[in-house]
N, CA, C and O of each residue as an XYZ file, in Angstrom:
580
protein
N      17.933     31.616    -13.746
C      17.116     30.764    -12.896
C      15.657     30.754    -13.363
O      14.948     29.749    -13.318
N      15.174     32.226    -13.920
C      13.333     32.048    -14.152
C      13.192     31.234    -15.444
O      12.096     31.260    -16.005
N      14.379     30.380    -16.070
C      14.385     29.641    -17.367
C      13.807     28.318    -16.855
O      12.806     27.638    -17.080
N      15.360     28.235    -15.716
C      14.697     26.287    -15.544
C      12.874     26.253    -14.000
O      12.321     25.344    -13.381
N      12.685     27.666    -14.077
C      11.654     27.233    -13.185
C      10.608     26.557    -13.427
O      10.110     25.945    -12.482
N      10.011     26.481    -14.698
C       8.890     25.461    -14.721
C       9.515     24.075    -15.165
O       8.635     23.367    -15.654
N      10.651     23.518    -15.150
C      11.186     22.206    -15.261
C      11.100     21.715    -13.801
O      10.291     20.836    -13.502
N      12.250     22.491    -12.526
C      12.424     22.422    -11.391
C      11.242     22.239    -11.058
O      11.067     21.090    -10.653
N       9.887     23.189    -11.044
C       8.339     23.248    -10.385
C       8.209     21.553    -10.680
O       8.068     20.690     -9.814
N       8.309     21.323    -12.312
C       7.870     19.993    -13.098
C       8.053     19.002    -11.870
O       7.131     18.470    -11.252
N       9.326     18.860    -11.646
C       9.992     17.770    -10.688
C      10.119     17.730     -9.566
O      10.887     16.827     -9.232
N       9.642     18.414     -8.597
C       9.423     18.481     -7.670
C       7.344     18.215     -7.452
O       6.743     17.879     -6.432
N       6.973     18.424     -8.362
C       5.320     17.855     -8.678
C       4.984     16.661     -8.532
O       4.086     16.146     -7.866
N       6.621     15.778     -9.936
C       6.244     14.914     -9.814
C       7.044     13.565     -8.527
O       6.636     12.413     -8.380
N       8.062     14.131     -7.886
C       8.187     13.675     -6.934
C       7.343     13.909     -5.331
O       7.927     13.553     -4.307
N       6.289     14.379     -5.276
C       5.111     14.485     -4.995
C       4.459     13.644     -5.265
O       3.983     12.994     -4.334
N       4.168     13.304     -6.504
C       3.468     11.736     -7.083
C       4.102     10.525     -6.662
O       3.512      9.496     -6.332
N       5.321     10.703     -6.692
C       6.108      9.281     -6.560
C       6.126      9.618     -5.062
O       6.623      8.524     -4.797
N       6.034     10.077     -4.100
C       5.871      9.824     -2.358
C       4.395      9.243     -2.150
O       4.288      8.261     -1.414
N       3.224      9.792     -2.760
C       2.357      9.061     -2.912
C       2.255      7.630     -3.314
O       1.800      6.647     -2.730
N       2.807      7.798     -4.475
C       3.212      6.124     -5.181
C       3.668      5.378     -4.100
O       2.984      4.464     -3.640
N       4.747      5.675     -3.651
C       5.318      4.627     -3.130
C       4.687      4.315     -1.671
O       5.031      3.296     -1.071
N       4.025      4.958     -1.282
C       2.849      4.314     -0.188
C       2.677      3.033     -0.686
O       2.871      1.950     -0.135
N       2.332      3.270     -1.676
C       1.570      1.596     -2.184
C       2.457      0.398     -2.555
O       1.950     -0.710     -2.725
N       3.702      0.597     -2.676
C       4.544     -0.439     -3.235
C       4.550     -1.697     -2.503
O       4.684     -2.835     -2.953
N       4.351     -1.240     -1.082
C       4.369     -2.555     -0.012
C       2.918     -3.378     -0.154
O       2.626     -4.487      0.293
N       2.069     -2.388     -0.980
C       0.368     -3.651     -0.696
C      -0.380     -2.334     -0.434
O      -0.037     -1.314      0.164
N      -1.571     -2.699     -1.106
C      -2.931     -1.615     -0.740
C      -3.646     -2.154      0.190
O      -4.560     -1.357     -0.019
N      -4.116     -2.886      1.157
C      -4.587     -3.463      1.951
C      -4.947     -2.185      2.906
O      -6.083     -1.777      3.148
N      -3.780     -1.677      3.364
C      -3.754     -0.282      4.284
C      -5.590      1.199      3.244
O      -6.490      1.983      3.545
N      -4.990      0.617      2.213
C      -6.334      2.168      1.813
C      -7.402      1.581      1.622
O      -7.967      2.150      0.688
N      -8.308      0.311      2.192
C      -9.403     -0.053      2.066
C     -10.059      0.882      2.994
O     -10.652      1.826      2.472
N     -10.059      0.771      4.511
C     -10.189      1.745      5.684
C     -10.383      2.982      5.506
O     -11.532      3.407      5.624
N      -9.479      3.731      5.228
C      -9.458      4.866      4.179
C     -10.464      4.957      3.330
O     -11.381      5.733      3.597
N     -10.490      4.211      2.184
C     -11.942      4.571      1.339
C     -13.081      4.212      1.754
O     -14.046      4.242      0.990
N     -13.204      3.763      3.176
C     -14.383      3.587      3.647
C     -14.611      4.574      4.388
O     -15.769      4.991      4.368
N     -13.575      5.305      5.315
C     -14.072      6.517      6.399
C     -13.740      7.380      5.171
O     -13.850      8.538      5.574
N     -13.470      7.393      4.179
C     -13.472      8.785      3.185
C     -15.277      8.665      2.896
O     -16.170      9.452      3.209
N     -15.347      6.998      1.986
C     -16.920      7.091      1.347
C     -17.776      7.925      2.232
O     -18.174      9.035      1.878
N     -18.175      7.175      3.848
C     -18.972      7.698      4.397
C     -18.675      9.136      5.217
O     -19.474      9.492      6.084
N     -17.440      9.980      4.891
C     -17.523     11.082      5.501
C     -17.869     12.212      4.661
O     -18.211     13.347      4.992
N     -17.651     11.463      3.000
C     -17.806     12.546      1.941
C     -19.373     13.444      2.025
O     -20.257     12.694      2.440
N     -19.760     14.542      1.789
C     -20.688     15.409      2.006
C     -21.429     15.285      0.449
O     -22.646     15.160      0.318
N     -20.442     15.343     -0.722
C     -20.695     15.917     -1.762
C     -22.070     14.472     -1.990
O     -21.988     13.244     -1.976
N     -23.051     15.303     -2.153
C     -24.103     14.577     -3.006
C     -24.080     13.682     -4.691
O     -23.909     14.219     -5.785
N     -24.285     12.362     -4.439
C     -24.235     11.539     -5.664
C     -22.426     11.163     -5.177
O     -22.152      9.966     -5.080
N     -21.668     11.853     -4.989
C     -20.195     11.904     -5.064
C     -20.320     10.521     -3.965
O     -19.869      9.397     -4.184
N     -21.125     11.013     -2.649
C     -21.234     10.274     -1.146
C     -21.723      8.714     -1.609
O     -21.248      7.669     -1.164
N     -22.794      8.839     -2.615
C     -23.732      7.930     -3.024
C     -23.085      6.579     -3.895
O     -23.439      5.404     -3.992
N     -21.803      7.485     -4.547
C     -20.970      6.589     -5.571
C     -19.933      6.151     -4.938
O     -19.493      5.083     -5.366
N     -19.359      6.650     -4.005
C     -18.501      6.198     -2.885
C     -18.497      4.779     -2.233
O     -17.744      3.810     -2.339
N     -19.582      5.022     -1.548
C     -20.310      4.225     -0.854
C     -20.691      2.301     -1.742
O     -20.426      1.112     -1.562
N     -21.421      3.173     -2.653
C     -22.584      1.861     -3.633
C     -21.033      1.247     -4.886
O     -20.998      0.135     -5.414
N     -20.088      2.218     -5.039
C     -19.229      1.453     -6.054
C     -17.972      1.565     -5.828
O     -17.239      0.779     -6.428
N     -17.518      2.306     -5.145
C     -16.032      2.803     -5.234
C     -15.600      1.434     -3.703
O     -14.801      0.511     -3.863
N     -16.239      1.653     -2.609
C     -16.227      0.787     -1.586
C     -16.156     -1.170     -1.643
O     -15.376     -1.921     -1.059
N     -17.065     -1.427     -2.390
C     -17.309     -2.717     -2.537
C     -16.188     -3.197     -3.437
O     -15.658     -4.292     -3.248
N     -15.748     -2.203     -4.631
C     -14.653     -2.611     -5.650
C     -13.794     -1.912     -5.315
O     -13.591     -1.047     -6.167
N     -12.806     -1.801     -4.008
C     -11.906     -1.142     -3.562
C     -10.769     -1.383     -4.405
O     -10.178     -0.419     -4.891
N     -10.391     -2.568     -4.636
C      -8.992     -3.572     -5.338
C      -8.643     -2.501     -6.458
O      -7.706     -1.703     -6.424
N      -9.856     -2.693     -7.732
C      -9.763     -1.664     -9.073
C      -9.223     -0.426     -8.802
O      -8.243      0.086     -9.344
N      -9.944      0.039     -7.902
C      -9.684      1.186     -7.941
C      -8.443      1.543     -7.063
O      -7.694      2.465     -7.386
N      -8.236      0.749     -5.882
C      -6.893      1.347     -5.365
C      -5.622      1.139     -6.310
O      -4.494      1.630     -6.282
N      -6.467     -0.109     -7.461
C      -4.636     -0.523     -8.167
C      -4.901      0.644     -9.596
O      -3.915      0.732    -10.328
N      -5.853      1.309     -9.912
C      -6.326      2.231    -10.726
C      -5.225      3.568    -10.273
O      -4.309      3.838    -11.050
N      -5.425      4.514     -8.726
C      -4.787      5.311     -8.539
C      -3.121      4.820     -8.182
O      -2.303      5.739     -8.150
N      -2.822      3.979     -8.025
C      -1.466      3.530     -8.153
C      -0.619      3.523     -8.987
O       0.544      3.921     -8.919
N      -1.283      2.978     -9.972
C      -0.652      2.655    -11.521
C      -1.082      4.685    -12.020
O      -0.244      5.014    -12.860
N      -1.447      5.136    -11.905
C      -1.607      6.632    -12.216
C      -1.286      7.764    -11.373
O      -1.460      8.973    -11.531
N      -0.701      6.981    -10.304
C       0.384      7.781     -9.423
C       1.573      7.672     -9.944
O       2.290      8.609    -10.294
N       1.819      6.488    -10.012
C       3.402      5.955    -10.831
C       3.696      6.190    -11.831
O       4.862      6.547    -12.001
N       2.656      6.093    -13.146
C       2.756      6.759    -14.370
C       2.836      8.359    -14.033
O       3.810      8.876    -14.579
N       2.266      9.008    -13.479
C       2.125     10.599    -13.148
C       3.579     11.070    -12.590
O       4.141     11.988    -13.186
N       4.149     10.519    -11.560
C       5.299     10.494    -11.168
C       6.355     10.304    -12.190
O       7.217     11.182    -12.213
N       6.493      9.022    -13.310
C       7.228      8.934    -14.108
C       7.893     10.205    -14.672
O       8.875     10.899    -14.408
N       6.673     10.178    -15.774
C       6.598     11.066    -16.633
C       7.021     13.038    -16.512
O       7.587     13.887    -17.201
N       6.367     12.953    -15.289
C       6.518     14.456    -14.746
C       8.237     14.970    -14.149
O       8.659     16.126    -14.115
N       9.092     13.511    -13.665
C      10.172     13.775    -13.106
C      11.025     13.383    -14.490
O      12.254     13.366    -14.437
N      10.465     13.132    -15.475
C      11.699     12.592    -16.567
C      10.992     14.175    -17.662
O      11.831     14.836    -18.273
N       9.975     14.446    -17.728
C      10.409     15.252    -18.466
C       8.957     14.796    -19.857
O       8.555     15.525    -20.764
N       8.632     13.767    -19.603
C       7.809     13.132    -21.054
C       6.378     13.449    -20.985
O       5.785     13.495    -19.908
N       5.741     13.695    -22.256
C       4.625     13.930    -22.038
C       4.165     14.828    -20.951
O       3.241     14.375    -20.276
N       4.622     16.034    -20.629
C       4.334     16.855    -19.862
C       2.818     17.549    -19.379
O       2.356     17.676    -18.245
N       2.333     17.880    -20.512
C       0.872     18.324    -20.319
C       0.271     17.076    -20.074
O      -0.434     17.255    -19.080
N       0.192     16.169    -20.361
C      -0.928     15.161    -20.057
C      -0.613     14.547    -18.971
O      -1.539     14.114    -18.284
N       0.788     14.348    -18.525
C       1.001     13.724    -17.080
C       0.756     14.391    -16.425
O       0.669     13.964    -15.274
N       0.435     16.077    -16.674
C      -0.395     17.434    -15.403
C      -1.725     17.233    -15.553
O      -2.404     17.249    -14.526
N      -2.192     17.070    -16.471
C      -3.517     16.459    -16.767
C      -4.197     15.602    -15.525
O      -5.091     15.745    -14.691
N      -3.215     14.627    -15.923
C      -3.607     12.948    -15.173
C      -3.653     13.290    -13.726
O      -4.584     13.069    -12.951
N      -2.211     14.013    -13.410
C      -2.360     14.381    -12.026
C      -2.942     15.495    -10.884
O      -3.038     15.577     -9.660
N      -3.341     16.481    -12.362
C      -4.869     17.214    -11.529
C      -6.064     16.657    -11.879
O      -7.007     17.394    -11.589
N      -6.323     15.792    -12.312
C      -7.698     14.804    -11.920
C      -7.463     13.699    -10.609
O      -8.323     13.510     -9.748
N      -5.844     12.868    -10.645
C      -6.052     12.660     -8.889
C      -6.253     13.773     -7.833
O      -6.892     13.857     -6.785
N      -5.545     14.491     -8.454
C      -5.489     15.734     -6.927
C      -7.018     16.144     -6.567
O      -7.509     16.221     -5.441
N      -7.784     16.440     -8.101
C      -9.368     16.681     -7.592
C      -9.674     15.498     -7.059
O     -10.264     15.550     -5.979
N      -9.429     14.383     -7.533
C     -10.325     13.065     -6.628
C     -10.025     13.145     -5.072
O     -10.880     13.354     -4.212
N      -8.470     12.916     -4.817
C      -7.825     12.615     -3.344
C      -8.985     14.454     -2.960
O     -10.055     14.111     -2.456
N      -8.910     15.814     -3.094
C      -9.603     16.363     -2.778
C     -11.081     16.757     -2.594
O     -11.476     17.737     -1.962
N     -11.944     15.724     -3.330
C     -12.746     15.597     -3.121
C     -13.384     14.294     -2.777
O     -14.529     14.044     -3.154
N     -12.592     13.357     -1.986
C     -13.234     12.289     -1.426
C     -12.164     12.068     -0.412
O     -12.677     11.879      0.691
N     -10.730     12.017     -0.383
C      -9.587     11.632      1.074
C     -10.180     12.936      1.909
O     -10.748     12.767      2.988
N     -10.028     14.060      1.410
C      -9.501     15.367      2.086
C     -10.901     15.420      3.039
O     -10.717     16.023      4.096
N     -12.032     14.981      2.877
C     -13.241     14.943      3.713
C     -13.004     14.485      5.132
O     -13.160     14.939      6.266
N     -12.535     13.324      4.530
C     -12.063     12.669      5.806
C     -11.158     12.503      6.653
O     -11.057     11.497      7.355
N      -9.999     13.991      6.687
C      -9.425     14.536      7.273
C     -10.055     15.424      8.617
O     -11.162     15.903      8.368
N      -9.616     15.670      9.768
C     -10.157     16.113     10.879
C      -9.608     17.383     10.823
O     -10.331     18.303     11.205
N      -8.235     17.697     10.343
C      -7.163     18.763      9.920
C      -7.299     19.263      9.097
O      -6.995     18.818      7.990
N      -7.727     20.206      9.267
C      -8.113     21.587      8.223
C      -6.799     22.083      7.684
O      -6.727     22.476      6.520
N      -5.555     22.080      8.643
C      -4.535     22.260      7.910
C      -3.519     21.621      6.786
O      -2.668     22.128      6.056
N      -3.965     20.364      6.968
C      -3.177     19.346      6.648
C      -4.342     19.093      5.691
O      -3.514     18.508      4.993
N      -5.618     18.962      4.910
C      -6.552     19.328      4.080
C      -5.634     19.707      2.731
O      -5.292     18.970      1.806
N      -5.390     20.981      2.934
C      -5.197     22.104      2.209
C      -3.692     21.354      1.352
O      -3.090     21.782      0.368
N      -3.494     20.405      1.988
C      -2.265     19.384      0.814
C      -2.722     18.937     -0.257
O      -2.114     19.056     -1.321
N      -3.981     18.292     -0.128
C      -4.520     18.244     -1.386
C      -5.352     19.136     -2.119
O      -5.519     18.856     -3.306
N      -5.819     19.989     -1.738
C      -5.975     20.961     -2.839
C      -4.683     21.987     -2.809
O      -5.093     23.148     -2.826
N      -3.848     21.939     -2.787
C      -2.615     22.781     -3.086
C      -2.362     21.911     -4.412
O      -2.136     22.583     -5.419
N      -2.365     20.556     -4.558
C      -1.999     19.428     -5.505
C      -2.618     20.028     -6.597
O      -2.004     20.202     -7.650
N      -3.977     20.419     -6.417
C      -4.848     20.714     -7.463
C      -4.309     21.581     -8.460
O      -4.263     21.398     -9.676
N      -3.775     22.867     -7.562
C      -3.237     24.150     -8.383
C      -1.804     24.089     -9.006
O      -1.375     24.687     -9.992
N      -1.124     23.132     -8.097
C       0.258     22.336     -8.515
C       0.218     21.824     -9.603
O       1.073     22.052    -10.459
N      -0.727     21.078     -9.767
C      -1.121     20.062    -11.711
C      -1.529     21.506    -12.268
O      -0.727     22.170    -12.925
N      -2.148     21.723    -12.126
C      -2.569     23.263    -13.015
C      -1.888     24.010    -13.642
O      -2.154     24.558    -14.711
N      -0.796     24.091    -12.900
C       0.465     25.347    -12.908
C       1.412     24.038    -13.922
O       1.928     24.645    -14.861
N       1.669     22.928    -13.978
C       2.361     22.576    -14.730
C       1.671     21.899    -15.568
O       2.435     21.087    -16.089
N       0.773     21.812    -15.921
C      -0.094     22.192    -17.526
C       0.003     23.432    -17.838
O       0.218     23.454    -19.050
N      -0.040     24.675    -17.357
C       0.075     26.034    -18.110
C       1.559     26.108    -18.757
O       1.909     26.265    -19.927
N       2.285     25.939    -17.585
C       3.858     26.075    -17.918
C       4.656     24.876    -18.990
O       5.416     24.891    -19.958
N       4.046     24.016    -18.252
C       5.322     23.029    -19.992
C       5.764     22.478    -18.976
O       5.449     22.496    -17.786
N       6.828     21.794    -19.798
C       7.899     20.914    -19.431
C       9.260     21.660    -18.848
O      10.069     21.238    -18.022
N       9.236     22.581    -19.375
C      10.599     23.628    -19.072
C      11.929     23.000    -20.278
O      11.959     22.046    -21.055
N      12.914     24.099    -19.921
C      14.039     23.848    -20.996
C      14.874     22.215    -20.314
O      15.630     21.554    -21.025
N      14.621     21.925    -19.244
C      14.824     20.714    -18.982
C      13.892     19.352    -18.763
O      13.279     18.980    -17.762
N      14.008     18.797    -19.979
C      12.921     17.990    -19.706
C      13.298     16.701    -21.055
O      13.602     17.051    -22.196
N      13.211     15.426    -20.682
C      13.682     14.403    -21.888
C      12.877     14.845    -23.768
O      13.341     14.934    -24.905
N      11.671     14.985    -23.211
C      10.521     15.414    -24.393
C      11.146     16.381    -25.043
O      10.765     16.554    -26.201
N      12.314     17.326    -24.497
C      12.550     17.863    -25.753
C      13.729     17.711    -26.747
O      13.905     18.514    -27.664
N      14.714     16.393    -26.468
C      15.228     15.849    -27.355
C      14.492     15.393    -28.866
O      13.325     15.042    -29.035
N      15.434     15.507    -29.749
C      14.605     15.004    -31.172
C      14.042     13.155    -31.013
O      12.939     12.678    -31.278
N      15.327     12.450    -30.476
C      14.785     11.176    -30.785
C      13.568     10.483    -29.750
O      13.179      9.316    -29.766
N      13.082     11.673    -28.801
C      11.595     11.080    -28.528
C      10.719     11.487    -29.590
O      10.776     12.417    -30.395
N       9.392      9.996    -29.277
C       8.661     10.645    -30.375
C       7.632     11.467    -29.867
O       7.024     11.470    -28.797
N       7.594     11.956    -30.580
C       6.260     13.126    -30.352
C       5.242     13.142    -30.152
O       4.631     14.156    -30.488
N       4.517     12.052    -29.509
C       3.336     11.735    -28.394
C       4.144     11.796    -27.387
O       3.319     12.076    -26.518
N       5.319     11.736    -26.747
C       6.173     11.913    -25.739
C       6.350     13.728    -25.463
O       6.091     14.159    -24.340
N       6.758     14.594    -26.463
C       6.821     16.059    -26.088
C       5.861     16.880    -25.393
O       6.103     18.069    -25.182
């Protein structure tokens, strides 16, 4: 069992991504609201400032930005491809959703989901892909492993 654990960890990460993802499949319309009580609840200095002055006004980019890099993140992480960089991709959302959604949470308990995400991408960049994973067949190519 401690063989396939960082594959199992892998896929269960990235089906994590894909529950996120699929929030969005029906329309982003719903996370404009959202990035507005996130912009103005965020604390972090310049972070609050960029929120607000760019992230707010060009909501569209950017909500179809974390979508398309939820879905790619999700892909990749539940098939096995490109492993380190799809942990990559998806501990830079997890720091974003934690440092601009998680503000604007009232629930301190329910918070702590997204930075758990954080250490989740972390842990599967240290670990790999595991002995189960597509990337380690020969006929992917090897920007895929």
């Amino acid at each position: 069992m401690a063989e396939i654990w960082p594959s199992l960890f892998r896929v269960v990460v990235g089906i994590y991504w894909l529950y996120f993802a699929s929030q969005k499949w029906q329309g982003i319309a719903w996370m404009r609201p959202v990035l507005v009580s996130a912009a103005h609840a965020n604390p972090i200095p310049g972070l609050h400032e960029f929120l607000v002055s760019v992230v707010v006004p060009n909501w569209v980019p950017f909500a179809l930005a974390q979508t398309v890099a939820e879905n790619l993140t999700a892909a990749l992480l539940i098939l096995g491809l490109a492993t380190r960089w799809a942990g990559v991709l998806g501990f830079l959302l997890a720091v974003n959703l934690a440092l601009t959604v998680a503000f604007a949470l009232n629930d301190d308990g329910f918070r702590w989901m997204y930075y758990l995400a954080v250490v989740a991408n972390a842990q599967v960049i240290v670990s790999g892909p595991g002995p189960i994973a597509l990337g380690r067949f020969g006929w992917v190519p090897a920007w895929l492993h």
